[in-house]
C-alpha distance (Angstrom), angle and dihedral (degrees) to the residues before:
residue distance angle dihedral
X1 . . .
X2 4.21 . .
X3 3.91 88.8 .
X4 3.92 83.1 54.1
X5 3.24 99.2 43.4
X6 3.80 88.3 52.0
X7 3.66 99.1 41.6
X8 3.85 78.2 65.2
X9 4.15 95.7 -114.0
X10 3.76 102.0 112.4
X11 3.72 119.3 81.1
X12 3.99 111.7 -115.2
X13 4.32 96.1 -109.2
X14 3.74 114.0 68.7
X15 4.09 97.3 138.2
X16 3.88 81.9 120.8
X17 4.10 94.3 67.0
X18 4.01 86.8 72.6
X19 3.92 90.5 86.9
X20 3.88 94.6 43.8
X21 3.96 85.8 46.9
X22 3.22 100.0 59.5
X23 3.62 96.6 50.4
X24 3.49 89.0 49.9
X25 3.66 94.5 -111.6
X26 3.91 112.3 -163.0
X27 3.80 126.2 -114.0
X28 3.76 102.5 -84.2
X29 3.45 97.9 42.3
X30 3.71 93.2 59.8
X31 3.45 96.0 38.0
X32 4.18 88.2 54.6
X33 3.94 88.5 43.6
X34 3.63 80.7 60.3
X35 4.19 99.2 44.9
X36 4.23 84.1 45.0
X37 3.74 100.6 50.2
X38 3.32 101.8 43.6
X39 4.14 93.5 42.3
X40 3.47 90.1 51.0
X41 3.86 94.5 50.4
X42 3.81 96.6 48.7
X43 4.11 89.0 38.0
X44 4.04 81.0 57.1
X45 3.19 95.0 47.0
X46 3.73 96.2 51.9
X47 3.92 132.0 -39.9
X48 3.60 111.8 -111.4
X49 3.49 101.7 -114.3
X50 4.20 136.3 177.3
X51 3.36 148.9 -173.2
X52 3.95 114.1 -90.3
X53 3.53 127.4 -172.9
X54 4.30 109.2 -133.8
X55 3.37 123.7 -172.4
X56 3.67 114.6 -167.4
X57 3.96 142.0 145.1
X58 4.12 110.3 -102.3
X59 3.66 136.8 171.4
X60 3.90 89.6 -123.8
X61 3.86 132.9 53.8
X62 4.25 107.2 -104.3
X63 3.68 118.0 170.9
X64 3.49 112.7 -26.6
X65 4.03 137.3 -13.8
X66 3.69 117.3 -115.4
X67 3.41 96.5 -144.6
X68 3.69 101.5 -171.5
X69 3.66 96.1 53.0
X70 4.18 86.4 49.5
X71 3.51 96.0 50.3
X72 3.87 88.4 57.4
X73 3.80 91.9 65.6
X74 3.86 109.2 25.2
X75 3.68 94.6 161.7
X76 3.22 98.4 77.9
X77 4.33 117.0 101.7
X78 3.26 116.4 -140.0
X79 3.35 105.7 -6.8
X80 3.86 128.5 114.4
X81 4.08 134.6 -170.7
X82 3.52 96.9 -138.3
X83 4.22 128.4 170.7
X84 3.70 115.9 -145.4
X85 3.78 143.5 165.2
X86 3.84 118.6 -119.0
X87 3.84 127.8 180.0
X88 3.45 104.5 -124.9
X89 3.79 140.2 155.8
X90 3.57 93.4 -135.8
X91 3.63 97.6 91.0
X92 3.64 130.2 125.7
X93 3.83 102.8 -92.7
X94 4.14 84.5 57.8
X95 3.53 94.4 43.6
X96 4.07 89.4 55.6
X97 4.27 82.2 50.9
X98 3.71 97.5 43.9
X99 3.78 87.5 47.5
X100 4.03 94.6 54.2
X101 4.01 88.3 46.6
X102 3.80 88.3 46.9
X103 4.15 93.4 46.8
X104 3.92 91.3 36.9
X105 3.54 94.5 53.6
X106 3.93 94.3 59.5
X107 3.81 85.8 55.9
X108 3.71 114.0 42.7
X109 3.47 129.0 93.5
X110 3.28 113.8 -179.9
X111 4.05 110.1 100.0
X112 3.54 97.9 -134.0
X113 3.89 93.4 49.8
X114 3.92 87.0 47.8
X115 4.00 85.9 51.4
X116 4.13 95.9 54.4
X117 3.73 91.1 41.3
X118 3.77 94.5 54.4
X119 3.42 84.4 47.8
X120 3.67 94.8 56.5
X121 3.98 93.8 45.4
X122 3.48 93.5 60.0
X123 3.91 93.4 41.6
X124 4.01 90.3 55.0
X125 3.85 90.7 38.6
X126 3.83 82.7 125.9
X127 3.91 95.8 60.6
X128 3.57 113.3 86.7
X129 3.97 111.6 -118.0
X130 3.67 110.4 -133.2
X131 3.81 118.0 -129.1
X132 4.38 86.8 -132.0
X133 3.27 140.1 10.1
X134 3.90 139.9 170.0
X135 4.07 131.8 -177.4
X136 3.64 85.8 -115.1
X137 3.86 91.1 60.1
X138 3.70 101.3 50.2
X139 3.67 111.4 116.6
X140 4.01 120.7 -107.8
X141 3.79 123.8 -110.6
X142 3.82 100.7 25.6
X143 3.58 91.9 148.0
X144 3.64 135.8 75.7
X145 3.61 149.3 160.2
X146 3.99 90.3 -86.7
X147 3.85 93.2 49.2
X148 4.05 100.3 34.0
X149 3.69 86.1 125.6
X150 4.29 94.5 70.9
X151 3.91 88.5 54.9
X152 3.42 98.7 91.6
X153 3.94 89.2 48.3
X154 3.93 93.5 44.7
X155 3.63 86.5 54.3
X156 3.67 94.8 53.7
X157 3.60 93.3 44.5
X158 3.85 83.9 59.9
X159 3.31 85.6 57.1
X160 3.91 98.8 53.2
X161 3.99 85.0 40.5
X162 3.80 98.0 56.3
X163 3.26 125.0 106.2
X164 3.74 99.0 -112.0
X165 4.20 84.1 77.5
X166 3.57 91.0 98.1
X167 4.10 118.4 -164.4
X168 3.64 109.2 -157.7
X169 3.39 131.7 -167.8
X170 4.25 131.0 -160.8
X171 3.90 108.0 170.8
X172 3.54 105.0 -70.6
X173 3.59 108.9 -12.8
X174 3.93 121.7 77.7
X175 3.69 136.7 -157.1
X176 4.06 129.8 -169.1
X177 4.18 105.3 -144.0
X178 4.17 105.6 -164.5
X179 3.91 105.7 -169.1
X180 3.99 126.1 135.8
X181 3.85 135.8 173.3
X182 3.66 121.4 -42.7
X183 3.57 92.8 -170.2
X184 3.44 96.5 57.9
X185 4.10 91.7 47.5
X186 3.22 86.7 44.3
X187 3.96 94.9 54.1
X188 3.88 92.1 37.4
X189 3.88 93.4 45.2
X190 3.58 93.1 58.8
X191 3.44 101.0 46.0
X192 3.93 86.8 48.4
X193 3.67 90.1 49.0
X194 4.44 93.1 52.3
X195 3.78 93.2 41.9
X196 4.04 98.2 50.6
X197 4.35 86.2 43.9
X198 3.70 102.9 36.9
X199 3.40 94.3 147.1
X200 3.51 103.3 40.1
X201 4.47 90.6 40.4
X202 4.22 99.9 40.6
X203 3.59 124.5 70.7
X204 3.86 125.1 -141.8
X205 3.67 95.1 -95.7
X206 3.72 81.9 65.5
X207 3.29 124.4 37.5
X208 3.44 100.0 86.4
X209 4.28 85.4 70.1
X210 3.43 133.3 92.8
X211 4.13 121.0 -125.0
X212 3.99 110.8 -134.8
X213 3.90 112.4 -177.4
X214 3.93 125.2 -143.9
X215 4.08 79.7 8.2
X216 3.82 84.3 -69.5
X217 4.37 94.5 -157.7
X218 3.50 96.5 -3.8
X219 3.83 106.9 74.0
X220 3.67 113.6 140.0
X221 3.86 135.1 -175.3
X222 3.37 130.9 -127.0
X223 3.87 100.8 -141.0
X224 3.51 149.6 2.5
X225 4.34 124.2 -116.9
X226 4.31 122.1 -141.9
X227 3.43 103.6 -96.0
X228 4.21 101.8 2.3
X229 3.72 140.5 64.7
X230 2.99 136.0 -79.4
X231 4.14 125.6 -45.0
X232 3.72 150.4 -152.0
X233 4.31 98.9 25.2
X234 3.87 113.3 -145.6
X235 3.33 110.0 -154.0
X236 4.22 113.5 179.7
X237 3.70 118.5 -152.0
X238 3.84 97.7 -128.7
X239 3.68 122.6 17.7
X240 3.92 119.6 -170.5
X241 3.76 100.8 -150.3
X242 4.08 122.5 -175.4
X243 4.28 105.4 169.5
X244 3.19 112.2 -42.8
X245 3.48 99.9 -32.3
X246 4.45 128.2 88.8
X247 3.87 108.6 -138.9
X248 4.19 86.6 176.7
X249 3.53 144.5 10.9
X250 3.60 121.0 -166.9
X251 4.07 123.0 -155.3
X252 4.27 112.0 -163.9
X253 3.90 108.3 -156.9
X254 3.56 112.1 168.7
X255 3.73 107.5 -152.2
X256 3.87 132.3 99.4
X257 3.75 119.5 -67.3
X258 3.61 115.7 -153.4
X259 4.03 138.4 155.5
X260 3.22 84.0 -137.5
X261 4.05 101.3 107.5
X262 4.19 85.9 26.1
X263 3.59 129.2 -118.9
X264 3.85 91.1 101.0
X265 3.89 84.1 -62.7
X266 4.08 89.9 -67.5
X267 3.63 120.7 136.5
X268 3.77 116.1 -133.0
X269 3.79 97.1 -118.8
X270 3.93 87.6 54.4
X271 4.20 84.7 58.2
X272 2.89 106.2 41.5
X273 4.11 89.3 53.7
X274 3.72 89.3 47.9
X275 4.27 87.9 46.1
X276 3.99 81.0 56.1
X277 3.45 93.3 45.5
X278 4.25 95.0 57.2
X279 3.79 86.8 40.7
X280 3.77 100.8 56.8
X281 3.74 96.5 28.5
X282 4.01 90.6 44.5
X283 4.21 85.6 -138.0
X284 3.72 114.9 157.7
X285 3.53 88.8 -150.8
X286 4.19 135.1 55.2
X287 3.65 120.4 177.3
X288 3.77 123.7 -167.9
X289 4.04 117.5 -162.4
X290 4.08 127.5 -160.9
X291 3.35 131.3 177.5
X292 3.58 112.1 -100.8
X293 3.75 115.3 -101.5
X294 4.29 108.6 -176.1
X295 3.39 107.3 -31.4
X296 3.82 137.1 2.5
X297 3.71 123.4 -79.4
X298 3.91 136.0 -173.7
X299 3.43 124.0 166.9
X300 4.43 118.6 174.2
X301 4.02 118.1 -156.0
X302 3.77 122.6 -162.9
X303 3.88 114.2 -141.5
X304 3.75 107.8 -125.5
X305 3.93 111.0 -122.3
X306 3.53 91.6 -0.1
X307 4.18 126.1 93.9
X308 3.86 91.2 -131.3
X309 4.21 131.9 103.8
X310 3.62 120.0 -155.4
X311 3.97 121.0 -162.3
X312 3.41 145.3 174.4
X313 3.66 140.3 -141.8
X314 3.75 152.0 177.1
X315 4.17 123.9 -136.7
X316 3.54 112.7 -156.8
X317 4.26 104.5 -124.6
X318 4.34 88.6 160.6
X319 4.18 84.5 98.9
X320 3.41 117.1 85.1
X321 3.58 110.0 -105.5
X322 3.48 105.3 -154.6
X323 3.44 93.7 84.5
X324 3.47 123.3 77.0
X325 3.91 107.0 -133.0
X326 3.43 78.7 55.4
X327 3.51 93.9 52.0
X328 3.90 91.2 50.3
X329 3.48 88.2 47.4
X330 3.83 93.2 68.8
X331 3.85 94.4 35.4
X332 3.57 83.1 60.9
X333 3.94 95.7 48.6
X334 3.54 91.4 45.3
X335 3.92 93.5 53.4
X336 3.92 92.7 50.4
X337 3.48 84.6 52.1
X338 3.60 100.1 56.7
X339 3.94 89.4 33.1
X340 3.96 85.0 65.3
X341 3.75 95.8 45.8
X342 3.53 81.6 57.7
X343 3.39 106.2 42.8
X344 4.19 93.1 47.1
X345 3.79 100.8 39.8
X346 3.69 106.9 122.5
């Protein structure tokens, strides 16, 4: 929940989870006490709603005449194809929400989740459900300055909508699975976690830098094709930018490091990525980051005929985050870890 939170996914209001923690409520419940709550407080405060464009056939004029269409069918008496805008809360963004409620209603189980979502169905009984809907189908640029506060929710209902909600069926009996990407909470976490504790995470050497995630304006390629652009993007998942120039680029891979199969525990596909990385990006320094598994690990690789270092490293996430000397705790780790990249660069 604190990597989520971080990563920027959870809506800010979860003092509703105590109940459901204490019980030991499982994954998805908590995670839908959280969509519920927070949807009901912002549909309370206000529906979201938007300006939609209708087109319909009425027995007055409204908005404007579609002349086109009317001239088709001029038989008709009093009636007129008209286009108009209405203010409505049935709009897309609301139509994403209503169909989370609707989907997480048929799953939950806990009483009082059951209670808010019912709630919320019959509060958005004027947004159309849709029959079908995946994460991959919701339409771009729902959000804007005027609804910023649903952007927390939308991102959730990505979440729910993904397709690592798995619905699996053995004869009769059915079970809901919720999992999603660990490397991309992982990636998002982190990045989360730096920004909001600048000062506490960076070292001197670089604060003066800007942090760009997923390369975010500075993607580069690492060849060209014979007749076509350019191919084979790299995109880094934290890039420490000052000017023009990249003192560090940071790679998140959540998986077990261990010296176990040598090399410092790194796989060769993971270095030679990072070896691509300080070529294109000219960085003098690449650091990769695991979870930590048992105990921590670091291992630091000098490119041969090349100025860069490459090293990785394990964070310690087995604390419970929620509390803040733990938080400090890995502020502090992370910040000796940079420090060092610093410090040992060549």
């Amino acid at each position: 929940l604190y990597m989520l939170d971080q990563a920027g996914t959870l809506p800010p209001h979860r003092q509703s989870l105590a109940p459901l923690l204490r019980r030991g409520g499982d994954w998805f419940e908590l995670l839908t006490r959280i969509f519920a709550t927070e949807l009901l407080a912002q549909w309370t405060r206000g529906p979201h709603r938007h300006y939609q464009l209708i087109e319909d056939t009425l027995p007055v004029l409204r908005g404007k005449l579609q002349v086109q269409r009317q001239a088709r069918q001029p038989a008709r008496d009093h009636r007129f194809d008209v286009a108009y805008d209405e203010f409505t809360e049935d709009n897309p963004l609301s139509r994403v929400l209503r169909y989370v409620v609707e989907q997480l209603w048929r799953r939950a189980r806990d009483g009082g989740n059951r209670r808010l979502l019912g709630e919320l169905r019959q509060l958005m009984d004027q947004v159309s459900l849709e029959p079908f809907l995946t994460a991959a189908a919701i339409p771009p640029g729902l959000i804007n300055r005027l609804n910023a506060r649903y952007e927390p929710l939308l991102n959730l209902a990505r979440l729910f909508l993904g397709h690592e909600s798995l619905e699996l069926a053995r004869g009769d009996a059915q079970t809901f699975a919720f999992v999603f990407d660990m490397n991309q909470l992982f990636e998002a976490f982190l990045v989360g976690f730096i920004r909001r504790r600048w000062a506490a995470v960076v070292p001197p050497g670089l604060q003066d830098c800007t942090l760009h995630p997923q390369g975010h304006h500075h993607t580069r390629y690492l060849a060209g094709q014979d007749g076509g652009g350019p191919v084979f993007r790299l995109k880094p998942d934290m890039v420490f930018r000052r000017g023009g120039d990249f003192p560090l680029l940071i790679d998140a891979k959540y998986k077990a490091l261990t010296d176990r199969a040598g090399q410092g525990g790194v796989s060769q596909s993971d270095f030679y990525q990072m070896f691509a990385y300080a070529h294109r990006y000219a960085a003098p320094r690449v650091l990769l980051l695991y979870p930590q598994v048992v105990a921590a690990h670091r291992a630091r690789f000098y490119l041969i005929d090349h100025p860069a270092t490459v090293s990785a490293a394990t964070v310690n996430l087995r604390r419970d985050l929620s509390k803040a000397e733990n938080q400090r705790a890995l502020a502090g780790e992370l910040r000796q870890l940079l420090a060092m990249e610093m410090d040992n660069g060549r």
